[in-house]
NUBA-117680 format. One line per field, with one value per residue (C-alpha): x, y, z. Coordinates in pm, whole numbers, plus 50000, padded with zeros to 5 digits. Layout:
east: [X, ...]
north: [Y, ...]
up: [Z, ...]
END
This chain:
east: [37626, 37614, 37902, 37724, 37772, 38144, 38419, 38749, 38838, 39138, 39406, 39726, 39914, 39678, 39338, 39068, 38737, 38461, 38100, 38157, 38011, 38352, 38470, 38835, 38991, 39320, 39557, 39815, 40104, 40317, 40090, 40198, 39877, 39890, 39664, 39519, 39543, 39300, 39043, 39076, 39109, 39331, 39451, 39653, 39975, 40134, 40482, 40595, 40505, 40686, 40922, 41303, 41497, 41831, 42029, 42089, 41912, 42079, 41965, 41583, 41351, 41194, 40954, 40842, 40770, 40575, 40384, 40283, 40175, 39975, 39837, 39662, 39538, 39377, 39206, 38858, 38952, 39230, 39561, 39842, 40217, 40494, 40828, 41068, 41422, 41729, 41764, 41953, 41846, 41620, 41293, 41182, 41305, 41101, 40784, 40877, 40920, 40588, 40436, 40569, 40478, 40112, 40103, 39816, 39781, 40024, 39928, 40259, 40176, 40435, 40272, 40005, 39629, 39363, 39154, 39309, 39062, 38789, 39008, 39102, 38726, 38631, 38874, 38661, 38969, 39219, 39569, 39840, 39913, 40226, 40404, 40780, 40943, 40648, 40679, 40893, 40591, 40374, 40413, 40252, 39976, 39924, 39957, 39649, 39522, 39621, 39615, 39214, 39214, 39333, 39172, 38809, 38691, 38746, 38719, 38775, 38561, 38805, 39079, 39395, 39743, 39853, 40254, 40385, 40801, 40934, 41317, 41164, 40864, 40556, 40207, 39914, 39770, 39462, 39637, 39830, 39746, 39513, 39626, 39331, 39453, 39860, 39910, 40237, 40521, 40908, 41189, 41520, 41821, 42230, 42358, 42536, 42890, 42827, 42607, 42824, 43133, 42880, 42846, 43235, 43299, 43058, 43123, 43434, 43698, 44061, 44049, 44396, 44126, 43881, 44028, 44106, 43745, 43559, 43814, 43682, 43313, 43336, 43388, 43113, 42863, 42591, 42625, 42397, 42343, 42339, 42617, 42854, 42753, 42861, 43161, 43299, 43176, 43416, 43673, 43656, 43656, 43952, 44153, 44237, 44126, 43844, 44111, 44243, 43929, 43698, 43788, 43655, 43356, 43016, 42920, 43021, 42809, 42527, 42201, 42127, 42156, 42537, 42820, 43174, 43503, 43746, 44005, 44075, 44367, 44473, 44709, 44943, 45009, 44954, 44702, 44485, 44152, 43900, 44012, 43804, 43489, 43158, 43033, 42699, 42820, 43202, 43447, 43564, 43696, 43335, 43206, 42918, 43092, 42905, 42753, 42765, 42854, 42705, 42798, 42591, 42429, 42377, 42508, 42728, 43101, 43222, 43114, 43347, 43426, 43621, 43808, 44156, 44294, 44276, 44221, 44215, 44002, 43930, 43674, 43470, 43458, 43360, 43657, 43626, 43854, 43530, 43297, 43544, 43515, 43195, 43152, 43367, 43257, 43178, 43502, 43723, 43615, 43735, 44099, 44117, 44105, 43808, 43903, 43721, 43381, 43495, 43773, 43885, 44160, 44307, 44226, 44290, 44102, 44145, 43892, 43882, 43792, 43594, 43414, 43090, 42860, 42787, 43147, 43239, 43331]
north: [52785, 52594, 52511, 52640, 53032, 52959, 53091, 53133, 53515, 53719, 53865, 53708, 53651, 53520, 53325, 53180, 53009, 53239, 53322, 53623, 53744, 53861, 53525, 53539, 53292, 53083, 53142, 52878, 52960, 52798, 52861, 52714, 52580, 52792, 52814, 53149, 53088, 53413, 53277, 52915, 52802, 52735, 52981, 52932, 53165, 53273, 53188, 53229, 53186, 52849, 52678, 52721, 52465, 52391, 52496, 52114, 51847, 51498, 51173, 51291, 50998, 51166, 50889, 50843, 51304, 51216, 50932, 51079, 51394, 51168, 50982, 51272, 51449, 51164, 51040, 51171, 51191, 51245, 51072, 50984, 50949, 50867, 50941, 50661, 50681, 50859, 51187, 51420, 51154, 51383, 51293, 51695, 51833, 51559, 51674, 52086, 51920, 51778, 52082, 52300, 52119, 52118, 52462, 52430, 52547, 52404, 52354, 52290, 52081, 52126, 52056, 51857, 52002, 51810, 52043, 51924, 51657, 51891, 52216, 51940, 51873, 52211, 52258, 52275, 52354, 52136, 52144, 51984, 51857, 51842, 51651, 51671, 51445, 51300, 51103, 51415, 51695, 51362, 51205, 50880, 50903, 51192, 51009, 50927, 51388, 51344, 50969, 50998, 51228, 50955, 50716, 50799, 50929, 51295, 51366, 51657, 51857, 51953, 51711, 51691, 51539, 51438, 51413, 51253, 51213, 51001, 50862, 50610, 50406, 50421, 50376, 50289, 49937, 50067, 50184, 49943, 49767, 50067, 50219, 50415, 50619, 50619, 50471, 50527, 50444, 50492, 50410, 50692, 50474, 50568, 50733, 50468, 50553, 50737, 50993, 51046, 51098, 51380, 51520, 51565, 51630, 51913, 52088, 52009, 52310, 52113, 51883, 51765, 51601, 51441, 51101, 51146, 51268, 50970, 50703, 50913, 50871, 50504, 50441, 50561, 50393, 50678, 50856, 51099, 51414, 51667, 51472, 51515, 51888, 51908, 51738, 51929, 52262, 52237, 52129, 52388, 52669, 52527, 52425, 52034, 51730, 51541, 51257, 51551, 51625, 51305, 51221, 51485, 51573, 51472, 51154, 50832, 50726, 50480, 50398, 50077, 49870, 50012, 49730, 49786, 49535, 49577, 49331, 49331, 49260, 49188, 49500, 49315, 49014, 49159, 48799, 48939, 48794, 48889, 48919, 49108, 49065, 49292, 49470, 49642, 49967, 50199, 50093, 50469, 50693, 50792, 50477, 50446, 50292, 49965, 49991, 49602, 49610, 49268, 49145, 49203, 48874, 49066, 48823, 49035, 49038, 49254, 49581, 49903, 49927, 50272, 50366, 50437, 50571, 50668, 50304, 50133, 50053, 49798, 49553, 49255, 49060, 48719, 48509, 48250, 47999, 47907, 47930, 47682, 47487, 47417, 47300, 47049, 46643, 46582, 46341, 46619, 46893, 46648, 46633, 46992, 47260, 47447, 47836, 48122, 48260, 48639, 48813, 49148, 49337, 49628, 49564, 49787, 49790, 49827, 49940, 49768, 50030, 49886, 50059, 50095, 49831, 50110, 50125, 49783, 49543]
up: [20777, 20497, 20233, 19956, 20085, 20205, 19939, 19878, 19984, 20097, 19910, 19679, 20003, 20231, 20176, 20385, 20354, 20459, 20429, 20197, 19850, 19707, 19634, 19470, 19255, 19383, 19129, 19062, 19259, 19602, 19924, 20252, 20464, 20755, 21107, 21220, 21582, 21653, 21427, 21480, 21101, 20831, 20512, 20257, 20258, 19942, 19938, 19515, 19196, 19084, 19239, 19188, 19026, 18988, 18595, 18594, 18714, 18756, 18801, 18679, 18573, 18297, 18259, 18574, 18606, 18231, 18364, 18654, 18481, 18207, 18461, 18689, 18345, 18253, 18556, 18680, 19057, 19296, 19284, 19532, 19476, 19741, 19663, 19877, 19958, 20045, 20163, 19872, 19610, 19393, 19591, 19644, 19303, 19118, 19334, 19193, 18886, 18829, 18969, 18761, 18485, 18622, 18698, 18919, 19325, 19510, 19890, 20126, 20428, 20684, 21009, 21128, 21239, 21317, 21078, 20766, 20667, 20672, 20528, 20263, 20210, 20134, 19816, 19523, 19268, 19148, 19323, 19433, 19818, 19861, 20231, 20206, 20441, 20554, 20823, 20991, 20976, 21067, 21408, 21405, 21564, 21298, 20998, 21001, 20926, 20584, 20488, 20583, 20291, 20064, 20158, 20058, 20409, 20342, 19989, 19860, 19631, 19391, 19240, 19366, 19365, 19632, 19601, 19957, 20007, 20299, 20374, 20553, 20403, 20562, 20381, 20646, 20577, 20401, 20127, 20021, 19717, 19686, 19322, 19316, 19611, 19579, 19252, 19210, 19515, 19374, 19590, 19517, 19563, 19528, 19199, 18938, 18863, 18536, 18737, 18962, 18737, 18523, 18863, 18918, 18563, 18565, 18901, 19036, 18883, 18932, 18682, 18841, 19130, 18918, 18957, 19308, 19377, 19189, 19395, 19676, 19614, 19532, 19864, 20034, 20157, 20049, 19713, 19622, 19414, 19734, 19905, 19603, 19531, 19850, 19830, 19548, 19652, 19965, 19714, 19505, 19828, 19997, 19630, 19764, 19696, 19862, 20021, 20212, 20426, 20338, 20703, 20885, 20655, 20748, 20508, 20488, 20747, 20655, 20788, 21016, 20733, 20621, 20630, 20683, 20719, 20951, 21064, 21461, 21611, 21952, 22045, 22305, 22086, 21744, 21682, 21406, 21567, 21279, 20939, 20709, 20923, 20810, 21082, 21116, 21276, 21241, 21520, 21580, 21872, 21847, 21932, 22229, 22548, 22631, 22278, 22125, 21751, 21527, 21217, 20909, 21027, 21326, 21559, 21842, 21808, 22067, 22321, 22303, 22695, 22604, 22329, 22425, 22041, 21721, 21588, 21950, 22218, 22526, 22401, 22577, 22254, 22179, 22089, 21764, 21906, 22149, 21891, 21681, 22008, 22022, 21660, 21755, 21856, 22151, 22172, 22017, 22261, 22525, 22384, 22370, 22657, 22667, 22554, 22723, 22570, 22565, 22606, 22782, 22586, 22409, 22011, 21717, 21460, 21043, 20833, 20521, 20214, 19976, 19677, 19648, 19456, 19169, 19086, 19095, 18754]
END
């Protein structure tokens, strides 16, 4: 049938595209993009009005929600933003934001279908697509559903904005350097140390803590707007300070890329055997057995045969008095006994705290 006779019909809470003669207009408002699995298509599924939004929003690049807004106003055809960064760093609220502010159809993509292109195709109003975490409700090979949209192959009808949000960056290869399909990519990095002190000053109720809780934050590796909510909210339920449960609560615990100091010490003899050394991954009773922790340079130090404490376990680890061995001349290595390449023994291990860039002088 052809696309001329195919319309939007249904009701408020559920629409489809159908060859009917009672077409119905979709109102702005939040719709999830749903599949019928009976009739083998795609609807769009009320879900409210607007979107919710916090009384107070920190850490909001006003600039960036006007731009954008300007921007897609202004432009003849569709438009593609990706939102870049860490997860609780105001990626999703700046996405409700903008709609809002827009107050046209939103469409909610939450899973992939290999009928998306072509549902995409048949819009013929203007909306807003909206992929939170993207590369989650994407596998990779799926990537490609909605990306194919934005790319020219599958244009839609109707213009849209297409407003993607990823923790982990991923744009396929044909669209970058491709403004006219995501023209705008913004990375969401860790709060600066007058954020987060607003934060604390604002929420937290003991203002006895304050000082304890921004000494606490500044030495995370992570700091972000839903971490510290967080952070004071179990604060203000259990009437302590954050140093008296930091330990046990789930954050400070970075990605791949996190560096941490420790200083390692030989248990039996009480040698200190790296002092202040970075490390790449937390030496904790947690730790993997047989897992190999590297420096930030990610050369290995040493593999956590078990732990066997609180701050101790048996190690294979590599020991520096070979490595200062073999920098020596050939003549010099000669005078001196050659020292073993690893070592097997019982270490424990200091984490150094250190605060976190944002807070530093």
């Amino acid at each position: 049938m052809s696309d001329k006779m195919m319309v939007w019909s249904g009701s408020k809470t559920s629409i489809y595209r159908v060859s009917q003669v009672s077409p119905i207009e979709v109102a702005p408002a939040i719709y999830n993009l749903r599949f019928d699995r009976q009739a083998g298509k795609l609807f769009l599924s009320y879900a409210y009005d607007k979107f919710d939004l916090p009384a107070k929003i920190y850490d909001m690049d006003v600039d960036f929600v006007k731009r954008t807004i300007v921007s897609y106003k202004n432009s003849s055809k569709s438009m593609g933003v990706l939102l870049n960064g860490l997860k609780g760093a105001g990626k999703t609220v700046t996405t409700k934001i903008i709609a809002n502010e827009l107050n046209l159809p939103v469409i909610i993509i939450s899973e992939p279908n290999e009928l998306i292109p072509d549902f995409i195709q048949q819009i013929d109003f203007e909306c807003i697509v909206l992929a939170d975490e993207y590369e989650k409700v994407f596998r990779h090979d799926d990537r490609g559903l909605l990306l194919s949209c934005m790319d020219g192959t599958q244009n839609s009808k109707g213009k849209v904005l297409y407003l993607l949000t990823t923790n982990n960056l991923y744009i396929n290869e044909n669209l970058l350097n491709r403004p006219s399909r995501i023209r705008y990519v913004k990375t969401y990095n860790n709060l600066k140390s007058g954020q987060v002190k607003e934060i604390v000053n604002d929420l937290l109720i003991n203002k006895e803590h304050e000082s304890d809780a921004i000494e606490c934050l500044s030495r995370l590796d992570i700091i972000t707007v839903d971490l510290i909510i967080e952070l004071i909210k179990e604060a203000n339920l259990h009437e302590e300070p954050i140093s008296k449960f930091i330990t046990i609560f789930n954050c400070n615990r970075g990605g791949a890329d996190s560096v941490t100091s420790h200083n390692i010490i030989n248990k039996e003899t009480g040698e200190v055997i790296y002092s202040d050394i970075s490390l790449r991954e937390y030496l904790s009773p947690q730790t993997v057995r047989n897992q190999w922790i590297s420096d930030e340079e990610h050369n290995y130090i040493l593999k956590v045969i078990e732990p066997t404490g609180e701050n101790t376990s048996r190690v294979l680890i590599n020991n520096p008095a070979y490595s200062a061995y073999e920098e020596l001349e050939e003549e010099e290595q000669e005078k001196t006994t050659e020292p073993p390449a690893t070592l097997t023994l019982e270490i424990i291990y200091e984490r150094i705290p250190r605060k976190h860039w944002a807070f530093m002088d």
